[in-house]
C-alpha positions in Angstrom: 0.0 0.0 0.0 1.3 3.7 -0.8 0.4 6.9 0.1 -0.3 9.7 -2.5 -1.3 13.4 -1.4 -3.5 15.2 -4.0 -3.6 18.8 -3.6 -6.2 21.4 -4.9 -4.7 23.9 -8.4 -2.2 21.0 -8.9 -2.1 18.5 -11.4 -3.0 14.9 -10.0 0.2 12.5 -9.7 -0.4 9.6 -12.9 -1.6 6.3 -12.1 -4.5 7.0 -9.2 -7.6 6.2 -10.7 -8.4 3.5 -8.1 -7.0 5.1 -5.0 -9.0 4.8 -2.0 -9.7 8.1 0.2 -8.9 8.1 3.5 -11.6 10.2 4.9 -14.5 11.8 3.9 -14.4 15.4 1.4 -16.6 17.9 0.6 -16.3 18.1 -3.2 -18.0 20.6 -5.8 -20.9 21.2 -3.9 -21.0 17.1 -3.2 -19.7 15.2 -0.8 -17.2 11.9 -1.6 -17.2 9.2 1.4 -14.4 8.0 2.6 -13.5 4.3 1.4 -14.3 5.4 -1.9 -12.7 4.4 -5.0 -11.8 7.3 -7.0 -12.4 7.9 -10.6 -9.8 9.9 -12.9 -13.4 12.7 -13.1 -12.9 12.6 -8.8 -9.5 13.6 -9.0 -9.6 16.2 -11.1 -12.8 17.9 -9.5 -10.6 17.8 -5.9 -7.7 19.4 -8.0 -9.7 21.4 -9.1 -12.0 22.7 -6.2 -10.1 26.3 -5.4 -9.8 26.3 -1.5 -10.3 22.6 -0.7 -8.2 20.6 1.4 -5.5 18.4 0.6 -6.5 14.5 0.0 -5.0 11.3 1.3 -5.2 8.5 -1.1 -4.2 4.8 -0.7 -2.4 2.9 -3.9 -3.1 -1.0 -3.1 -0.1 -2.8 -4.2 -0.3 -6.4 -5.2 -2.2 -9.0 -2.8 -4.0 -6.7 -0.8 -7.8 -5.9 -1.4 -10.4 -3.1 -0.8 -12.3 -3.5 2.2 -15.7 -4.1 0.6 -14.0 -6.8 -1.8 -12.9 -8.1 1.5 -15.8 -8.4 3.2 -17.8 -9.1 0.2 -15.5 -12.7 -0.1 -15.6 -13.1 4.1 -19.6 -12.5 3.6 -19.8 -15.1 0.9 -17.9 -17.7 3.4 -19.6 -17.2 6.7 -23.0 -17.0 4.8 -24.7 -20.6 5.3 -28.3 -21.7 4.1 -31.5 -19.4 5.5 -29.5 -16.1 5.3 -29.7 -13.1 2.8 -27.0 -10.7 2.5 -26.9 -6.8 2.0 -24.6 -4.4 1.3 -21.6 -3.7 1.4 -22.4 -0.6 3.5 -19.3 1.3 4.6 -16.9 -2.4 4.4 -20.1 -3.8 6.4 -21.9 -6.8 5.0 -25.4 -8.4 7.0 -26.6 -11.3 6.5 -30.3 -10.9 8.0 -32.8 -14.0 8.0 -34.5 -15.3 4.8 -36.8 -17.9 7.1 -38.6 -18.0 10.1 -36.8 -20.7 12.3 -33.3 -21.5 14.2 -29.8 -19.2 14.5 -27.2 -21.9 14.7 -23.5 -20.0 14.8 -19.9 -22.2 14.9 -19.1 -20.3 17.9 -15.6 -21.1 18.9 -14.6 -20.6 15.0 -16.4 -17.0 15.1 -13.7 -16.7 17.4 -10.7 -18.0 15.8 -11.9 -16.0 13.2 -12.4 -12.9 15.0 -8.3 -13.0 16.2 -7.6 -12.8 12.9 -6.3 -8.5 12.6 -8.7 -7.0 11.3 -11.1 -8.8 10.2 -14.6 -8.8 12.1 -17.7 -11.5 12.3 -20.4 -10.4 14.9 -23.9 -12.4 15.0 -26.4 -13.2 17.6 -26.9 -15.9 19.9 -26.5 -19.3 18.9 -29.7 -20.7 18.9 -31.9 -18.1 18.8 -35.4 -17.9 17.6 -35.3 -15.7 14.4 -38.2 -14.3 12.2 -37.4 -13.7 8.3 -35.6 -10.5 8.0 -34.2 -9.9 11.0 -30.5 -9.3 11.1 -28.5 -12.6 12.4 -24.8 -11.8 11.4 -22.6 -8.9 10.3 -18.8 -9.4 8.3 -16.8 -6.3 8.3 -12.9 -5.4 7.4 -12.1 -1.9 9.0 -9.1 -0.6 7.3 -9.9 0.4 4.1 -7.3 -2.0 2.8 -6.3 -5.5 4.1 -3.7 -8.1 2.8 -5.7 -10.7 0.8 -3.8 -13.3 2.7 -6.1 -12.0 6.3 -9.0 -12.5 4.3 -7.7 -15.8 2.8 -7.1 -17.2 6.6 -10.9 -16.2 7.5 -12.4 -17.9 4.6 -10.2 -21.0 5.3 -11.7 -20.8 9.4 -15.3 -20.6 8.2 -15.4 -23.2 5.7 -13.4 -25.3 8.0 -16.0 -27.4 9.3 -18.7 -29.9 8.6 -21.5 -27.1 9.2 -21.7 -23.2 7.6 -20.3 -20.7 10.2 -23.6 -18.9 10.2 -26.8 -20.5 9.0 -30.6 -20.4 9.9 -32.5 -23.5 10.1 -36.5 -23.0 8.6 -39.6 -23.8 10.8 -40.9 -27.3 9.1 -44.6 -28.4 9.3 -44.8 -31.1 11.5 -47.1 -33.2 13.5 -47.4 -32.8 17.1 -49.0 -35.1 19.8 -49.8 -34.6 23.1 -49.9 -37.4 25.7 -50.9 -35.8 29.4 -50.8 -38.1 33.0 -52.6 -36.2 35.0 -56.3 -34.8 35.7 -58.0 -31.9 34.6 -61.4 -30.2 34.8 -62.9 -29.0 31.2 -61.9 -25.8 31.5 -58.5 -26.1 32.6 -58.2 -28.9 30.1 -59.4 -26.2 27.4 -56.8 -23.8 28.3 -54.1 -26.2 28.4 -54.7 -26.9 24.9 -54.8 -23.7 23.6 -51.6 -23.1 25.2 -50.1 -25.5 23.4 -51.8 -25.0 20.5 -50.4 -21.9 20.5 -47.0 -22.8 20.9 -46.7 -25.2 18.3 -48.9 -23.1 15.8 -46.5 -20.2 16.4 -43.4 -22.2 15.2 -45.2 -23.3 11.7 -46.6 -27.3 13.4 -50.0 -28.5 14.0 -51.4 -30.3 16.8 -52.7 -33.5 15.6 -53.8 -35.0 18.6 -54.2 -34.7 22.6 -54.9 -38.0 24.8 -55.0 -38.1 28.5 -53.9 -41.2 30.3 -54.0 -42.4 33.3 -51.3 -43.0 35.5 -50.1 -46.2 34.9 -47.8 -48.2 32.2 -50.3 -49.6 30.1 -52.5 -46.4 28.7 -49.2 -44.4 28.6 -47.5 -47.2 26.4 -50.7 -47.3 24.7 -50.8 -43.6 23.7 -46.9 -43.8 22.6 -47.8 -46.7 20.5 -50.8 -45.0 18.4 -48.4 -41.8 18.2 -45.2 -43.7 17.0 -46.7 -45.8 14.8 -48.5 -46.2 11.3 -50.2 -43.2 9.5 -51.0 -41.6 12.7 -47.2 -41.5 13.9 -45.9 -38.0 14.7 -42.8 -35.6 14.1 -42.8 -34.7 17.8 -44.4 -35.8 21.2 -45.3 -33.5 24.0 -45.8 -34.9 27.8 -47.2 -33.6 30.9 -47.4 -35.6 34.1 -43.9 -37.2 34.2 -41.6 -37.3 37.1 -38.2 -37.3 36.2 -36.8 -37.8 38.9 -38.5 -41.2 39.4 -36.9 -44.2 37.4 -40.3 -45.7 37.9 -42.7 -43.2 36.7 -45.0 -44.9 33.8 -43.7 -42.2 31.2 -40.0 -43.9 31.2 -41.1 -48.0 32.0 -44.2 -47.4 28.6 -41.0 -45.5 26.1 -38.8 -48.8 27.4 -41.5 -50.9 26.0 -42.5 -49.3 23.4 -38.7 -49.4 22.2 -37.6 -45.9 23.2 -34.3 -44.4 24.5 -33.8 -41.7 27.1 -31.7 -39.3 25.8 -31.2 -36.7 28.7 -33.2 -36.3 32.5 -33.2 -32.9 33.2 -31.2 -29.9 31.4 -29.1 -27.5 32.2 -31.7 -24.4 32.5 -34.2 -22.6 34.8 -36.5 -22.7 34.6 -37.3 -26.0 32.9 -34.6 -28.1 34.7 -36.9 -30.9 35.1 -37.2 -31.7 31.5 -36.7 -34.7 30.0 -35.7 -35.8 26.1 -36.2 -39.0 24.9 -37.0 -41.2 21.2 -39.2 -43.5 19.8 -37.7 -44.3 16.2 -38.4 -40.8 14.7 -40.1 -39.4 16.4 -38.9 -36.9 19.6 -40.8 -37.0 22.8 -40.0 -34.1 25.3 -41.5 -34.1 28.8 -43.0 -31.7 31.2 -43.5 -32.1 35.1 -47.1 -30.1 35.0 -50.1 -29.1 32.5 -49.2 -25.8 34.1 -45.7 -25.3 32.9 -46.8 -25.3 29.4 -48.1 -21.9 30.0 -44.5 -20.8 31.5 -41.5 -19.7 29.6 -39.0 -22.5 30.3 -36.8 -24.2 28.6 -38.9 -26.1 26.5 -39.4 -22.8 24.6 -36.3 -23.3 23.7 -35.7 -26.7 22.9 -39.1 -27.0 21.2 -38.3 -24.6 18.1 -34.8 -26.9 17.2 -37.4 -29.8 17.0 -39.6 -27.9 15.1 -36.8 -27.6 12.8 -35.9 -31.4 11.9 -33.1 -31.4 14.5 -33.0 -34.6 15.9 -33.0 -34.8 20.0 -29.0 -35.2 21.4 -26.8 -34.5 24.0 -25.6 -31.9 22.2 -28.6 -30.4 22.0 -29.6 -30.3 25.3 -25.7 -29.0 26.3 -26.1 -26.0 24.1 -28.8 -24.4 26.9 -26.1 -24.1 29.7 -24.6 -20.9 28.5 -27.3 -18.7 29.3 -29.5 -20.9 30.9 -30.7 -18.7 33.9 -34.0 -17.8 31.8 -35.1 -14.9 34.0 -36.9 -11.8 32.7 -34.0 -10.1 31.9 -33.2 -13.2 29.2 -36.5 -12.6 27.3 -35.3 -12.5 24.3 -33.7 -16.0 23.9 -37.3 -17.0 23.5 -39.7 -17.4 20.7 -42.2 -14.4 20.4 -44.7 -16.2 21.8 -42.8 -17.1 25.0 -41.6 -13.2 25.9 -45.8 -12.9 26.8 -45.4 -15.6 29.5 -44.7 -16.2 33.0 -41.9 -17.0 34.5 -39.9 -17.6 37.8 -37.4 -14.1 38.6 -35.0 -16.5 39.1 
């Protein structure tokens, strides 16, 4: 990179169309932004303006780039699927949303990426609950040149991996079922099921069906059977009732028989630390102590929307709540829409 000085009433130095200005300059009654390429016309109208100040301009030598080229190719490797992208705006590129559904962000590789001097990848939580549109991720060089080889290390960091750096996962329709263990007047029953009606409804899914069971093995293994299996099996299975903390409880002995595995007893979040995440074949089944913590924000709300998404139930799943897992008030906004309406626990 060189450094050229063009002066107003003197003839421009040879060789500058290009040049980058180093800040901004009021020219001919207009204004040129700093960043800006300049054209052989922009040169001449700043040596030609009669009392305007002298102008810094950058000459990029060989392997270095402009920062919107930059940021433009760092754009085009953190972008995954679900995202559009706009700009450049001042070296800034955003990728905002193109679906409703699930923010999933590489984060230890935004930071890798993020030592790199100077480039800049800033996004919001992993995991969050995103509606189309709404700005997810921002790439941004701030000099207003940078050595292609920076660039070339960033691109190399977010296409390192098995999974986009930045990527959105869309809502899918799916089937939901509802399997309840405990008892409940008609009217509570009715607002239970509009609570979760809502819910589901809000994250693109349909309820298909609700059965209420009593608390024993058999009509709980019988409800998991009619929801698991044949044309009436479901995407995803919703409980009320269970106990996790007792090995006994009918939920766990009926998905035992039924040829289910337990995938995790509790999670790492409040509220909603007595959740529990389990499989039958395809189909995910995530459990509730009470009818009444559906109409909470807990956890759920935020394991719920990754199932909605076709994400399969894991470990790794469930892990990912622990880093901001204290769901107070103040943590609203990790929930879906719907959720920032309900009650919840201060702490």
């Amino acid at each position: 990179m060189r450094l050229e000085r063009v002066t107003p009433g003197r003839t421009p130095p040879p060789g500058l169309a290009g040049a980058v200005l180093t800040r901004d300059l009021a020219v001919a009654g207009g204004r040129l932004a700093k960043g800006t390429r300049l054209t052989a016309d922009d040169l001449a109208a700043i040596a030609a303006a009669p009392d305007g100040p002298d102008a810094t301009v950058l000459l990029l030598d060989a392997g270095e780039l402009h920062e919107e080229a930059a940021a433009l190719r760092l754009a085009a490797a953190v972008r995954g699927p679900g995202l559009d992208q706009r700009g450049p705006n001042d070296s800034r590129v955003d990728l905002v949303a193109a679906v409703a559904g699930v923010l999933h962000v590489r984060v230890r590789e935004v930071e890798r990426l993020d030592r790199i001097d100077p480039l800049e990848v800033f996004t919001a939580l992993d995991g969050s609950v995103v509606a189309a549109g709404q700005l997810v991720a921002s790439v941004k060089v701030a000099p207003h040149v940078v050595d292609e080889a920076a660039v070339a290390a960033g691109e190399a960091v977010a296409r390192g991996g098995a999974r986009p750096l930045v990527w959105v996962a869309p809502f899918v329709p799916m089937r939901v079922g509802v399997v309840v263990k405990e008892s409940l007047r008609a009217a509570d029953r009715a607002r239970f099921e509009r609570s979760v009606a809502d819910k589901v409804t809000a994250l693109g899914s349909t309820v298909a069906s609700f059965a209420y069971v009593a608390d024993e093995v058999a009509p709980v293994e019988g409800a998991l059977r009619t929801m698991t299996r044949g044309r009436r099996a479901v995407d995803v299975i919703l409980t009320a009732g269970g106990r996790s903390t007792d090995p006994l409880d009918p939920f766990f002995t009926a998905l035992e028989r039924v040829g289910g595995r337990m995938i995790r007893r509790g999670v790492p979040a409040h509220p909603g630390s007595m959740l529990w995440l389990a499989r039958i074949r395809r189909t995910a089944v995530l459990g509730l102590p009470t009818c009444g913590a559906y109409s909470k924000a807990t956890a759920a709300d935020l394991l719920l929307p990754r199932l909605l998404t076709g994400e399969p139930p894991s470990r790794g799943t469930v892990a990912r709540l622990g880093h901001g897992g204290i769901l107070t008030r103040d943590m609203r906004f990790r929930f879906p829409t719907y959720a920032r309406r309900l009650d919840a626990p201060d702490g």
